[in-house]
PyMOL Python script that loads the backbone (N, CA, C, O; Angstrom):
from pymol import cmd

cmd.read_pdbstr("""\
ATOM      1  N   UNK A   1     -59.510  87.335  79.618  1.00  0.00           N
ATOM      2  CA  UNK A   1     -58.210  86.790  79.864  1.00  0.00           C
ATOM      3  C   UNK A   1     -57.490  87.697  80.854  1.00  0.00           C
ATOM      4  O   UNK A   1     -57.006  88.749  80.437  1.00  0.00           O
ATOM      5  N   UNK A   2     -57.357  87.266  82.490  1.00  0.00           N
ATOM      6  CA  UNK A   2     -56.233  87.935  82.917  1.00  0.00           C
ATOM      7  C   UNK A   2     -54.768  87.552  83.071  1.00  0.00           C
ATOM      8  O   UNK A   2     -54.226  86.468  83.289  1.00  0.00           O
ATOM      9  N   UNK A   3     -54.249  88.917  82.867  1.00  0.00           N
ATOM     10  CA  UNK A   3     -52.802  89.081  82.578  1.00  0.00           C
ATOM     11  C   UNK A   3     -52.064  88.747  84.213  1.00  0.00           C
ATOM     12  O   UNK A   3     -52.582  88.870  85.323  1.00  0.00           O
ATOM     13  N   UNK A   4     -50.601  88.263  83.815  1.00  0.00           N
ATOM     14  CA  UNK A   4     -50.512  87.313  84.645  1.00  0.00           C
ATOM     15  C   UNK A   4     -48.723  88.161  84.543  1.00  0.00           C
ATOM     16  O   UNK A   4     -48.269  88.766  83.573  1.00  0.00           O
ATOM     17  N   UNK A   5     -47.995  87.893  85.988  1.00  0.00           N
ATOM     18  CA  UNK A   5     -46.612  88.605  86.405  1.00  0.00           C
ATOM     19  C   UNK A   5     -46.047  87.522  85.360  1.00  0.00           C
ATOM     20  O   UNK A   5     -46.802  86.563  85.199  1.00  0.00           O
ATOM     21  N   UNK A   6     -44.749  87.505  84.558  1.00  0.00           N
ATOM     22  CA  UNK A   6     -43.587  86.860  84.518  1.00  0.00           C
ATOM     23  C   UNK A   6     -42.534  86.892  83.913  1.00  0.00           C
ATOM     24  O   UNK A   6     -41.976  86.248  83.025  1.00  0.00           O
ATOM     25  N   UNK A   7     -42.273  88.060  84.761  1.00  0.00           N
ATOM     26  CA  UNK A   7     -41.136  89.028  84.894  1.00  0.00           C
ATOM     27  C   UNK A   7     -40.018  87.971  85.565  1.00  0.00           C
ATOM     28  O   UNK A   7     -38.848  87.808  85.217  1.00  0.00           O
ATOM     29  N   UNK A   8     -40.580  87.468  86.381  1.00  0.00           N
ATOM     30  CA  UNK A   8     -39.157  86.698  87.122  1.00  0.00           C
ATOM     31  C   UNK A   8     -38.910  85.153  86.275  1.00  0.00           C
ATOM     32  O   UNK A   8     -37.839  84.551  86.357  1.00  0.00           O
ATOM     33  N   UNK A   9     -40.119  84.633  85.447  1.00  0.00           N
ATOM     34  CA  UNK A   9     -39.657  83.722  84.944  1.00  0.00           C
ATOM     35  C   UNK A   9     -38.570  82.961  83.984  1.00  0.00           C
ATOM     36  O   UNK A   9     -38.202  81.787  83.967  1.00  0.00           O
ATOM     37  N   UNK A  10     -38.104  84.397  82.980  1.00  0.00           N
ATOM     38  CA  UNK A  10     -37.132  83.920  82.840  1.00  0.00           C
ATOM     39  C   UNK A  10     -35.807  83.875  83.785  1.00  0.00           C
ATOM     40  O   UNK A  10     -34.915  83.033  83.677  1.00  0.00           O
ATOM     41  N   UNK A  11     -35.839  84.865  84.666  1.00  0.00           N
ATOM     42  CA  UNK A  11     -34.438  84.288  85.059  1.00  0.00           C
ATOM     43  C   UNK A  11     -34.166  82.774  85.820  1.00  0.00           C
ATOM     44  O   UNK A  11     -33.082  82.227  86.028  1.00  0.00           O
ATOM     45  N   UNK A  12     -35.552  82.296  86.161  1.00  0.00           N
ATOM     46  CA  UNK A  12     -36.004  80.771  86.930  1.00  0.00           C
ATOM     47  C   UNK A  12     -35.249  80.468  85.790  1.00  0.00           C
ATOM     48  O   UNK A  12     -34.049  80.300  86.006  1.00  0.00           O
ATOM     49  N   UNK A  13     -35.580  80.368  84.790  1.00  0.00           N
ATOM     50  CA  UNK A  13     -35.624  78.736  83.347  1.00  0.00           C
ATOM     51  C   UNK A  13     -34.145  79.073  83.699  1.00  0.00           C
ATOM     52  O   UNK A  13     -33.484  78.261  84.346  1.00  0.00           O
ATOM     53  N   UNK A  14     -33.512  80.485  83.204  1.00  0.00           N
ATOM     54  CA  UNK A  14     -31.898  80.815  83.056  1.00  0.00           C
ATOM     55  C   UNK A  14     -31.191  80.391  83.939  1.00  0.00           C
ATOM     56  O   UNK A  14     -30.140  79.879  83.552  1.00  0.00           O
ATOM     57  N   UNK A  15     -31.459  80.420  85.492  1.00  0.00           N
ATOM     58  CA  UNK A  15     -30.769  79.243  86.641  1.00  0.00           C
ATOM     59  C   UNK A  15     -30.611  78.223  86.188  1.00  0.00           C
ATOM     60  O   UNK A  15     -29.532  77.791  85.782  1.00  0.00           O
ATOM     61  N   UNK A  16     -31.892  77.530  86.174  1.00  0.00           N
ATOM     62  CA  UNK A  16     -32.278  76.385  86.168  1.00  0.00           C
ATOM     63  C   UNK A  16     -31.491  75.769  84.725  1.00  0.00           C
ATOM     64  O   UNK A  16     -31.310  74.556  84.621  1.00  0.00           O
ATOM     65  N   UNK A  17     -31.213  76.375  84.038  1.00  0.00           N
ATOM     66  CA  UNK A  17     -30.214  75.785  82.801  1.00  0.00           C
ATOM     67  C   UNK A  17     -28.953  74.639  82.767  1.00  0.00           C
ATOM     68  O   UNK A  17     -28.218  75.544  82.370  1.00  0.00           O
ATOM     69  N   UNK A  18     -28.506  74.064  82.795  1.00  0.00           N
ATOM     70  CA  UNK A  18     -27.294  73.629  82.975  1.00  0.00           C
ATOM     71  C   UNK A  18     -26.311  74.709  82.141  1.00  0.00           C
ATOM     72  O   UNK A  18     -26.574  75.148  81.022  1.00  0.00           O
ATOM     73  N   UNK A  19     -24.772  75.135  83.166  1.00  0.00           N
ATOM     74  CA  UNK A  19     -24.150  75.437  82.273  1.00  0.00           C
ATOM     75  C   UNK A  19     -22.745  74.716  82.183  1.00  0.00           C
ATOM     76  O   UNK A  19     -22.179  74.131  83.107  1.00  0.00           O
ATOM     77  N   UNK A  20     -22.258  74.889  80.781  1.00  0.00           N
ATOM     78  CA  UNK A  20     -21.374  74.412  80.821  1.00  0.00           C
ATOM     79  C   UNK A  20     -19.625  75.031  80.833  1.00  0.00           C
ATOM     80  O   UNK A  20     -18.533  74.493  80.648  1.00  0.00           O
ATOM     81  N   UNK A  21     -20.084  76.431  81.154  1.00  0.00           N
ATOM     82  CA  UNK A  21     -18.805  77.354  81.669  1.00  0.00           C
ATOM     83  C   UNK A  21     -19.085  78.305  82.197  1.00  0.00           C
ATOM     84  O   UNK A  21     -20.228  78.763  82.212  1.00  0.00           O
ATOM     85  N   UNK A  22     -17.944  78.892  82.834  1.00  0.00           N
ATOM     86  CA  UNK A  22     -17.883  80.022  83.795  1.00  0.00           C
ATOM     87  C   UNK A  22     -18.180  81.196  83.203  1.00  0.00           C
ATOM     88  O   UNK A  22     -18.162  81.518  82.015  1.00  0.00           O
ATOM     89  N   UNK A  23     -18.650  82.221  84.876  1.00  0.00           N
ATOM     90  CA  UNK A  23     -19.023  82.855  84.048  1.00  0.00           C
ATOM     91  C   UNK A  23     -17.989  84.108  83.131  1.00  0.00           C
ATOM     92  O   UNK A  23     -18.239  84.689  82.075  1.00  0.00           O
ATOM     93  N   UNK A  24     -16.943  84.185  83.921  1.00  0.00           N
ATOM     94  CA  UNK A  24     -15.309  84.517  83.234  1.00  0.00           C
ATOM     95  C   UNK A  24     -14.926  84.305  81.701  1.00  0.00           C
ATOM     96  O   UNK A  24     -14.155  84.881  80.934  1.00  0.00           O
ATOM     97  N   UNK A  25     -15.676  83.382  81.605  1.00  0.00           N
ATOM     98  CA  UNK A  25     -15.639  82.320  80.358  1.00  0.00           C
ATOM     99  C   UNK A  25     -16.208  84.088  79.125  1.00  0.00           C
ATOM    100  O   UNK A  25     -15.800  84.511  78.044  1.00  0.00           O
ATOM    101  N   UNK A  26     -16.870  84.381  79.739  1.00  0.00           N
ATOM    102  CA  UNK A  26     -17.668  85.230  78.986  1.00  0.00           C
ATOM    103  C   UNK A  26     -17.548  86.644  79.352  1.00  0.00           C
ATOM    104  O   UNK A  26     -18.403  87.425  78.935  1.00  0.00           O
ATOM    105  N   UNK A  27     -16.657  87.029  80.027  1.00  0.00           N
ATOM    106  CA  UNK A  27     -16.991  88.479  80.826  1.00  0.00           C
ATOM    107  C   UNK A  27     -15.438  89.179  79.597  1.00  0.00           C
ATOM    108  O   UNK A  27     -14.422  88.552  79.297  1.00  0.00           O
ATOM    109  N   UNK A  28     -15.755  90.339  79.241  1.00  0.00           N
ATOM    110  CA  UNK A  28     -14.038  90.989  78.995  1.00  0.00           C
ATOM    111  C   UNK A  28     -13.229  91.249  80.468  1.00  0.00           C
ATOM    112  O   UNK A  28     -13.853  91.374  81.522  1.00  0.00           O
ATOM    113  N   UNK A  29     -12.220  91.291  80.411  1.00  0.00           N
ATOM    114  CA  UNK A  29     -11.049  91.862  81.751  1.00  0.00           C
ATOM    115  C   UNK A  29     -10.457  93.208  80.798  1.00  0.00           C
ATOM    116  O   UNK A  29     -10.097  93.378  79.633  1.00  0.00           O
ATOM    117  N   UNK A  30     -10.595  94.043  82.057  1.00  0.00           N
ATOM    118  CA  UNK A  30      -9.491  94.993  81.680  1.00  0.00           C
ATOM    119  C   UNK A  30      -8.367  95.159  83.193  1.00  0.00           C
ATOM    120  O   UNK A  30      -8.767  95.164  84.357  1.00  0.00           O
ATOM    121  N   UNK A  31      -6.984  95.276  82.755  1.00  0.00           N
ATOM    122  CA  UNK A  31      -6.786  95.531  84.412  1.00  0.00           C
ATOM    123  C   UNK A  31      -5.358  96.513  84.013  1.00  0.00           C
ATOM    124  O   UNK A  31      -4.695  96.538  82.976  1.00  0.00           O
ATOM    125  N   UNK A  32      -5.261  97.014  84.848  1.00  0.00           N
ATOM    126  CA  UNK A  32      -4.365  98.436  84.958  1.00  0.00           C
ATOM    127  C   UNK A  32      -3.465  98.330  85.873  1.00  0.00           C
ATOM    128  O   UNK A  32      -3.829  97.707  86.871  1.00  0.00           O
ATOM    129  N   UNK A  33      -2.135  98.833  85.869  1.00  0.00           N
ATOM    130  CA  UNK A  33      -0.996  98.623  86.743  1.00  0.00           C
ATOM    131  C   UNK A  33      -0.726  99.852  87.000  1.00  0.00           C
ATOM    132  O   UNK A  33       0.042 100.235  86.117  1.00  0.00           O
ATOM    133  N   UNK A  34      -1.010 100.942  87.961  1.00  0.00           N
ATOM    134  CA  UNK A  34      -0.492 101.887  88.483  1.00  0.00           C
ATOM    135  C   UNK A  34       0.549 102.285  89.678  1.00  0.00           C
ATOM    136  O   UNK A  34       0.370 101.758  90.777  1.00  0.00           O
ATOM    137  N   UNK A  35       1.316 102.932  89.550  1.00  0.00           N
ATOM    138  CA  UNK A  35       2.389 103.082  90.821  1.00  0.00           C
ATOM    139  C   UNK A  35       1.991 104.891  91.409  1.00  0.00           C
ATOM    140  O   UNK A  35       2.380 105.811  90.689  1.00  0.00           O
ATOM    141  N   UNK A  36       1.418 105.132  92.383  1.00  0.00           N
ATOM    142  CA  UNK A  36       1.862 106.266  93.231  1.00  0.00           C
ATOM    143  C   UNK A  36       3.262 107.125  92.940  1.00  0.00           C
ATOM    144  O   UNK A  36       4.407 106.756  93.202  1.00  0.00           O
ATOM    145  N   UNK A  37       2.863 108.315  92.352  1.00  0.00           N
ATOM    146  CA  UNK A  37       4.216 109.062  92.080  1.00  0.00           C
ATOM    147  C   UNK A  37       4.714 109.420  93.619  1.00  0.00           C
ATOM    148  O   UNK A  37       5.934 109.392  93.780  1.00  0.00           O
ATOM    149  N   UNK A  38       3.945 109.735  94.697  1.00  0.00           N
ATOM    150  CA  UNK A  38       4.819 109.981  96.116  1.00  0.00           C
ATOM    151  C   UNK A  38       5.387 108.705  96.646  1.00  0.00           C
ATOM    152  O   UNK A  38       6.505 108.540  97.132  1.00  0.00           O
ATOM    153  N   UNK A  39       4.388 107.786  96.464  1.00  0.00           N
ATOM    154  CA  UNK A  39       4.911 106.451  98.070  1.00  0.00           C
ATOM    155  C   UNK A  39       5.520 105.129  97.231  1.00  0.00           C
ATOM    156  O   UNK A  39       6.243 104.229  97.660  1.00  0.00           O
ATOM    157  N   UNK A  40       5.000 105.321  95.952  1.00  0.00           N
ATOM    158  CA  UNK A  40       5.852 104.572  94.845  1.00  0.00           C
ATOM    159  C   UNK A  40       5.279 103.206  95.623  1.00  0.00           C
ATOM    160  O   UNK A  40       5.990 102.202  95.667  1.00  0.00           O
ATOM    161  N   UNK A  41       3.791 103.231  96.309  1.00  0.00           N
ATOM    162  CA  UNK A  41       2.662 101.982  95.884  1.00  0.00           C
ATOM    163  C   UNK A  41       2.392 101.780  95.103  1.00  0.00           C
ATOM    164  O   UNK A  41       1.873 102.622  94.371  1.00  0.00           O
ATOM    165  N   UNK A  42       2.619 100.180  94.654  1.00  0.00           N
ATOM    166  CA  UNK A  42       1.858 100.024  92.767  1.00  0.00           C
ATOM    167  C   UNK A  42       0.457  99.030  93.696  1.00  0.00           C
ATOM    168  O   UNK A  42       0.325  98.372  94.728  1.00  0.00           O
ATOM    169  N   UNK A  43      -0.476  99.547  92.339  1.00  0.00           N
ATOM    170  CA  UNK A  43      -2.084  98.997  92.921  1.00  0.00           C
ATOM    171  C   UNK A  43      -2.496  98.551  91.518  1.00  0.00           C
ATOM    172  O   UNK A  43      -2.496  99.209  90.478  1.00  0.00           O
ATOM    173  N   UNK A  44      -2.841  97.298  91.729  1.00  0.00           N
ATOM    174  CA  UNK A  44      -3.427  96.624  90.270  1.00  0.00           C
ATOM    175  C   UNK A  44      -5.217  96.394  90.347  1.00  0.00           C
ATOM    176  O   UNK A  44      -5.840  95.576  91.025  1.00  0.00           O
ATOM    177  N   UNK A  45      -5.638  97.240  89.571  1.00  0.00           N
ATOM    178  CA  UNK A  45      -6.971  97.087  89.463  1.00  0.00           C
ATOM    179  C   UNK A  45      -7.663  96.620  88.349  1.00  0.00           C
ATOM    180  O   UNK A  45      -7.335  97.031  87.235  1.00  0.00           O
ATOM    181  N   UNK A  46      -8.938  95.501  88.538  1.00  0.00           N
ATOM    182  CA  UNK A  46      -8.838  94.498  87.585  1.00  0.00           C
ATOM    183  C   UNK A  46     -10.261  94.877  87.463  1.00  0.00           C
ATOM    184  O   UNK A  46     -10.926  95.432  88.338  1.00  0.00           O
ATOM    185  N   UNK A  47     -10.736  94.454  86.069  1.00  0.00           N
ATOM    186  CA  UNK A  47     -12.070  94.965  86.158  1.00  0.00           C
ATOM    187  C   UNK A  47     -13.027  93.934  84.924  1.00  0.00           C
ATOM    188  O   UNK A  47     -12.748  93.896  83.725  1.00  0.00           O
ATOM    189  N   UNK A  48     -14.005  93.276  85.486  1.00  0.00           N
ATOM    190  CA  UNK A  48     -14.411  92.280  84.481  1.00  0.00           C
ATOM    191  C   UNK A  48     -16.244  92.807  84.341  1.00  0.00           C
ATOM    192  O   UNK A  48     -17.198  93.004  85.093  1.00  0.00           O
ATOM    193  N   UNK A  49     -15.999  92.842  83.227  1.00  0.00           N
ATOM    194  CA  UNK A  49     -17.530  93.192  82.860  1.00  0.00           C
ATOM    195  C   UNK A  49     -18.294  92.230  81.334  1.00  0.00           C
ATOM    196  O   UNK A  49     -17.619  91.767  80.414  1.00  0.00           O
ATOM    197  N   UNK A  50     -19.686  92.149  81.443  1.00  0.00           N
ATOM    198  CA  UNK A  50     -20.015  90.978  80.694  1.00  0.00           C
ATOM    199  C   UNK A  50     -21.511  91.232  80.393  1.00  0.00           C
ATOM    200  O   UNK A  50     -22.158  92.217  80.747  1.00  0.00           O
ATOM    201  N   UNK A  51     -21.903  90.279  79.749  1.00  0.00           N
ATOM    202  CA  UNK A  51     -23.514  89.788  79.846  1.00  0.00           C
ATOM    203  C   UNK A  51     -24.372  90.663  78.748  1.00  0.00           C
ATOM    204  O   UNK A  51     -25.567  90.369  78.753  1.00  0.00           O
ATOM    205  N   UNK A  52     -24.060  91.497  77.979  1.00  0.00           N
ATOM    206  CA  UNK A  52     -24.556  92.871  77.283  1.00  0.00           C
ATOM    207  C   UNK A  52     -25.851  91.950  76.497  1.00  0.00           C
ATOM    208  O   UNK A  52     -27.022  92.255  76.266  1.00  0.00           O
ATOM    209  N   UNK A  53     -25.065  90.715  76.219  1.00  0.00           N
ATOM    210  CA  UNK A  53     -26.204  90.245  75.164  1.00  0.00           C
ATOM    211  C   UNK A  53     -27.699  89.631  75.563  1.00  0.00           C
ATOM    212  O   UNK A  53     -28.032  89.396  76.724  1.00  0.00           O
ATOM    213  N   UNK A  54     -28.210  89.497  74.857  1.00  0.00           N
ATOM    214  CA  UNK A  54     -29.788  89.241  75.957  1.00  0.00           C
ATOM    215  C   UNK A  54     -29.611  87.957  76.333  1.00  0.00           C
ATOM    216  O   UNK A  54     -28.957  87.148  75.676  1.00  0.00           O
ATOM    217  N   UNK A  55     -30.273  87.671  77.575  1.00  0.00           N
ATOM    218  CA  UNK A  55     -30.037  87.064  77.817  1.00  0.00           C
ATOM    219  C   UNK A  55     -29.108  86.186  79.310  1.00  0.00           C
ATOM    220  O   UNK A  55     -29.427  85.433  80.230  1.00  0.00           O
ATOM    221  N   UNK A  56     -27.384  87.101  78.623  1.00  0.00           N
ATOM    222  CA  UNK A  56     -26.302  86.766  79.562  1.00  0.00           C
ATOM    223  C   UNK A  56     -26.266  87.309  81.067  1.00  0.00           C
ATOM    224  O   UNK A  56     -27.090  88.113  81.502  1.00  0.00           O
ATOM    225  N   UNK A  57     -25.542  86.939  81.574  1.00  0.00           N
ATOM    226  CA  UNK A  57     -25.729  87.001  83.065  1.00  0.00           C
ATOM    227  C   UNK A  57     -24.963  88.430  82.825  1.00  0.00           C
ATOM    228  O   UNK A  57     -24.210  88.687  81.887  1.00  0.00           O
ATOM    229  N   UNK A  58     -25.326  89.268  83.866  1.00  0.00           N
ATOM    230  CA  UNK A  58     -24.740  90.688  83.651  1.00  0.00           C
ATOM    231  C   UNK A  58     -23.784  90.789  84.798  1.00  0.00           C
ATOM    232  O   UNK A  58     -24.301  90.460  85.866  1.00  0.00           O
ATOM    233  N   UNK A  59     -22.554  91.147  84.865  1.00  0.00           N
ATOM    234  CA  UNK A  59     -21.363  91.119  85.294  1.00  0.00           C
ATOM    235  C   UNK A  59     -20.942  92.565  85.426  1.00  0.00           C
ATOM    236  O   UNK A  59     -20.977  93.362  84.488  1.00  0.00           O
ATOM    237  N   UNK A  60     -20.542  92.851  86.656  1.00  0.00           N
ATOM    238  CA  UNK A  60     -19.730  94.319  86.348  1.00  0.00           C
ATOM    239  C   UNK A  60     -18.498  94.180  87.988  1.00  0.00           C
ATOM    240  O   UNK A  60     -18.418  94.789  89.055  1.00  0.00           O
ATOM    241  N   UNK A  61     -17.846  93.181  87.420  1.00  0.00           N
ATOM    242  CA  UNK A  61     -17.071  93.323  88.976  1.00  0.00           C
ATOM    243  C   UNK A  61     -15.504  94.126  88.886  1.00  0.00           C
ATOM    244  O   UNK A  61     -14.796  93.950  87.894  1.00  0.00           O
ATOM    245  N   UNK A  62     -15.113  94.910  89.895  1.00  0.00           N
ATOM    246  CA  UNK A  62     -14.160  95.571  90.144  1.00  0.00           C
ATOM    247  C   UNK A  62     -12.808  94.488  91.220  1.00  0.00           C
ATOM    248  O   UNK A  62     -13.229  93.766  92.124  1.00  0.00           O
ATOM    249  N   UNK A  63     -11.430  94.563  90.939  1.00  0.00           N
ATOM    250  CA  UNK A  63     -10.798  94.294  92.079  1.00  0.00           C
ATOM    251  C   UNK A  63      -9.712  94.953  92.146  1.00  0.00           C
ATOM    252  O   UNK A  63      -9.061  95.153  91.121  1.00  0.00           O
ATOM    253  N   UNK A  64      -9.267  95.462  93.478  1.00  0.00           N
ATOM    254  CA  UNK A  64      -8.371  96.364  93.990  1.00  0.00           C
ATOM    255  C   UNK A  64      -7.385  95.512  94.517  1.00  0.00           C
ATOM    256  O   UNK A  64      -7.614  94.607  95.319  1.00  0.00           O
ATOM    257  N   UNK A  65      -6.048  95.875  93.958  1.00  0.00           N
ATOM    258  CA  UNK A  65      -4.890  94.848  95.037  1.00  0.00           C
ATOM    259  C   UNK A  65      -3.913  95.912  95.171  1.00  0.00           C
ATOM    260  O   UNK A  65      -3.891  96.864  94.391  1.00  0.00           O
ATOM    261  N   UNK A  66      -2.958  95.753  96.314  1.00  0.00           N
ATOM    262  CA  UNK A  66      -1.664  96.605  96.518  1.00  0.00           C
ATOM    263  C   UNK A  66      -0.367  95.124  96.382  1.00  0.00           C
ATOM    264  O   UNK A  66      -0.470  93.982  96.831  1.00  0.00           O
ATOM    265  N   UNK A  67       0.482  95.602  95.788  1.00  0.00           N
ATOM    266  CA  UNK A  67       2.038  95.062  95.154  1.00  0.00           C
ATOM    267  C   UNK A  67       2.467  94.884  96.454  1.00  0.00           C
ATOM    268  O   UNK A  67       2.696  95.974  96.979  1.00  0.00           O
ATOM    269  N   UNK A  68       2.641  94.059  97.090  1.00  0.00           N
ATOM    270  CA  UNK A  68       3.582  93.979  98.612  1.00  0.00           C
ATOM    271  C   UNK A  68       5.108  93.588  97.673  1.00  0.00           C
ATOM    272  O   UNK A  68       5.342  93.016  96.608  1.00  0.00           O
ATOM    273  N   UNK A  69       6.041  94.345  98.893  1.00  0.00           N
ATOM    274  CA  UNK A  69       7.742  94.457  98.169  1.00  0.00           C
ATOM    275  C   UNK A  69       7.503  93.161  97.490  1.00  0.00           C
ATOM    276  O   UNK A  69       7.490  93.096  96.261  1.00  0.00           O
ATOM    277  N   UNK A  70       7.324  92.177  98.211  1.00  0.00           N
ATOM    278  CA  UNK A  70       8.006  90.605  97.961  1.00  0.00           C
ATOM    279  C   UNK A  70       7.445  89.649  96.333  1.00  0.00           C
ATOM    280  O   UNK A  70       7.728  88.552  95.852  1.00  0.00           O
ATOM    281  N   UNK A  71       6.371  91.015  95.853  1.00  0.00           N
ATOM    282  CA  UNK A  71       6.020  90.625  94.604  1.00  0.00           C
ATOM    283  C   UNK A  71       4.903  90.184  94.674  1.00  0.00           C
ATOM    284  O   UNK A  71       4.389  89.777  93.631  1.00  0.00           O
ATOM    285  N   UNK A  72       4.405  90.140  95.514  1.00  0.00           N
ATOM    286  CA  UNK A  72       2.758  89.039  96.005  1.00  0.00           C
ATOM    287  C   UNK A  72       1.646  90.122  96.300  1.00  0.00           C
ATOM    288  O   UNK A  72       1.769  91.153  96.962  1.00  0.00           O
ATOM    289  N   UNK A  73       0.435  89.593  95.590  1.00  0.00           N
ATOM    290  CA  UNK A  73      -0.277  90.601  95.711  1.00  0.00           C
ATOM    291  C   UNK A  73      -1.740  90.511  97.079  1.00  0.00           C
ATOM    292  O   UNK A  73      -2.374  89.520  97.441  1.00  0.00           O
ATOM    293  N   UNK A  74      -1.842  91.810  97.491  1.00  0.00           N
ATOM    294  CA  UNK A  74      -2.914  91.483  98.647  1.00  0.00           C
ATOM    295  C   UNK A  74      -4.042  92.136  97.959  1.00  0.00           C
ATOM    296  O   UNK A  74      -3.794  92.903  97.029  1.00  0.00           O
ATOM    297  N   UNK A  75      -5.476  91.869  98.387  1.00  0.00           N
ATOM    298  CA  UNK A  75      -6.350  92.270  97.842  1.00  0.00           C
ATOM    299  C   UNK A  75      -7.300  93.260  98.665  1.00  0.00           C
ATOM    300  O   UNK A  75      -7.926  92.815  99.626  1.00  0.00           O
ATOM    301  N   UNK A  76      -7.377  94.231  98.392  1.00  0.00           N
ATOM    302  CA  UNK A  76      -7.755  95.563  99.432  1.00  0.00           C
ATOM    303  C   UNK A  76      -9.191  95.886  99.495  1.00  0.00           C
ATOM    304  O   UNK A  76      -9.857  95.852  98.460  1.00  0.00           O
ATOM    305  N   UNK A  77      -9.663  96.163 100.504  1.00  0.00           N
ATOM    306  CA  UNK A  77     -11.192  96.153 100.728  1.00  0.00           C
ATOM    307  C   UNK A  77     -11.256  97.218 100.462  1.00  0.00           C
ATOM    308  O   UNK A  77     -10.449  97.971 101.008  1.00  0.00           O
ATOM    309  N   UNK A  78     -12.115  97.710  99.624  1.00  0.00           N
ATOM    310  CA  UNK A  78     -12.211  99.462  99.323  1.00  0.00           C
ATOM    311  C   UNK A  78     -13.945 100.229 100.022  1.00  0.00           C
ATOM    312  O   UNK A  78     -15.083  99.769  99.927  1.00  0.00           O
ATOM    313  N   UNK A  79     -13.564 101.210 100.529  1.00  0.00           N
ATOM    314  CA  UNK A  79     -14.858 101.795 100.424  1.00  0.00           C
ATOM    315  C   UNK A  79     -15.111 102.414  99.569  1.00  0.00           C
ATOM    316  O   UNK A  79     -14.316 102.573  98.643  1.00  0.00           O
ATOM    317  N   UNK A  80     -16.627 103.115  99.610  1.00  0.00           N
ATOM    318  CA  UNK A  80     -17.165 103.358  98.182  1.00  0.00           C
ATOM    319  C   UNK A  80     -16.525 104.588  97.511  1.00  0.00           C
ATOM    320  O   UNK A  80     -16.618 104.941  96.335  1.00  0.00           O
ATOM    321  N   UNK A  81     -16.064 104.982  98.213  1.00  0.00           N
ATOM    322  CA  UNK A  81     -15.237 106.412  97.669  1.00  0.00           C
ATOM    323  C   UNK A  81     -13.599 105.642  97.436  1.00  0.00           C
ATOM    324  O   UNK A  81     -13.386 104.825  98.331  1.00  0.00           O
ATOM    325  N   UNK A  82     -12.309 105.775  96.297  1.00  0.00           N
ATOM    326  CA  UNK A  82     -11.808 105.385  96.203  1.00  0.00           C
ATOM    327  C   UNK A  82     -10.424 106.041  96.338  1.00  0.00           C
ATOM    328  O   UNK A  82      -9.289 105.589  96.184  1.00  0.00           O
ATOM    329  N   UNK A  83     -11.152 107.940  96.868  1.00  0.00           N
ATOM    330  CA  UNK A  83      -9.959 108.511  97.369  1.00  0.00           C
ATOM    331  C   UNK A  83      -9.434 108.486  98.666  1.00  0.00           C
ATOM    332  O   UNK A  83      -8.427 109.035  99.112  1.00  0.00           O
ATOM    333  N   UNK A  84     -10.918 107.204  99.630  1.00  0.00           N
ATOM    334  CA  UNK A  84     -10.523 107.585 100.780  1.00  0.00           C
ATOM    335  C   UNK A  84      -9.425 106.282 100.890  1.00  0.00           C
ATOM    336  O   UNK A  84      -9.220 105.911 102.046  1.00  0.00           O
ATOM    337  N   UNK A  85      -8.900 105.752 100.114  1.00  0.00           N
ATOM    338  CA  UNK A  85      -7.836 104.988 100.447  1.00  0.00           C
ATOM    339  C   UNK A  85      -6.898 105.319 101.108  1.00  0.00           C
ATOM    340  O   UNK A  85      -6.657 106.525 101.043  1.00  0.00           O
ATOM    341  N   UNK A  86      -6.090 104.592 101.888  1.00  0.00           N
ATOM    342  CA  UNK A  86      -4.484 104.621 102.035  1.00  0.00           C
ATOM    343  C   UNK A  86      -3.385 104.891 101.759  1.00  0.00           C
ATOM    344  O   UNK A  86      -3.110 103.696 101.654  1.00  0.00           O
ATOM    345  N   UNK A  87      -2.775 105.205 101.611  1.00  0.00           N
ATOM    346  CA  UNK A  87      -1.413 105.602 100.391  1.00  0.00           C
ATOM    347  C   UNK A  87      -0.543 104.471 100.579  1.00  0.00           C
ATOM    348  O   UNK A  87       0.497 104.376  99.927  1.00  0.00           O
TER     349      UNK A  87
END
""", "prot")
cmd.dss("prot")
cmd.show_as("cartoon", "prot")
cmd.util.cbc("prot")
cmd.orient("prot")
């Protein structure tokens, strides 16, 4: 009997699934409201992570926004280092 790859097969069937919610549906959020003690920038960083159980789709997403005066938030492209930001 030779042994045969299928390693990738489950995640085929797991596509191939119908689903019937997002994947948000399932992830925790944590998100944090910080303000800059010098420039008194507030930056809201949101952070959704998921999937632990076998199976689930594995999730680990980050998002960075800066508070513009007018209350509206923009969403900031970060590089991988997060001190080399902007103030």
């Amino acid at each position: 009997m030779q042994g045969r790859d299928v390693s990738g097969q489950f995640d085929e069937e797991h596509r191939e699934a119908p689903t019937t919610t997002e994947w948000y549906d399932h992830a925790d959020f944590v998100t944090r409201v910080v303000r800059h003690p010098t420039t008194g920038v507030t930056w809201v960083v949101a952070h959704a992570q998921g999937g632990r159980e076998c199976g689930g789709l594995d999730v680990n997403i980050v998002g960075l926004f800066k508070l513009r005066p007018d209350g509206t938030l923009v969403t900031v492209r970060h590089p991988q280092r997060l001190d080399l930001l902007d103030r």
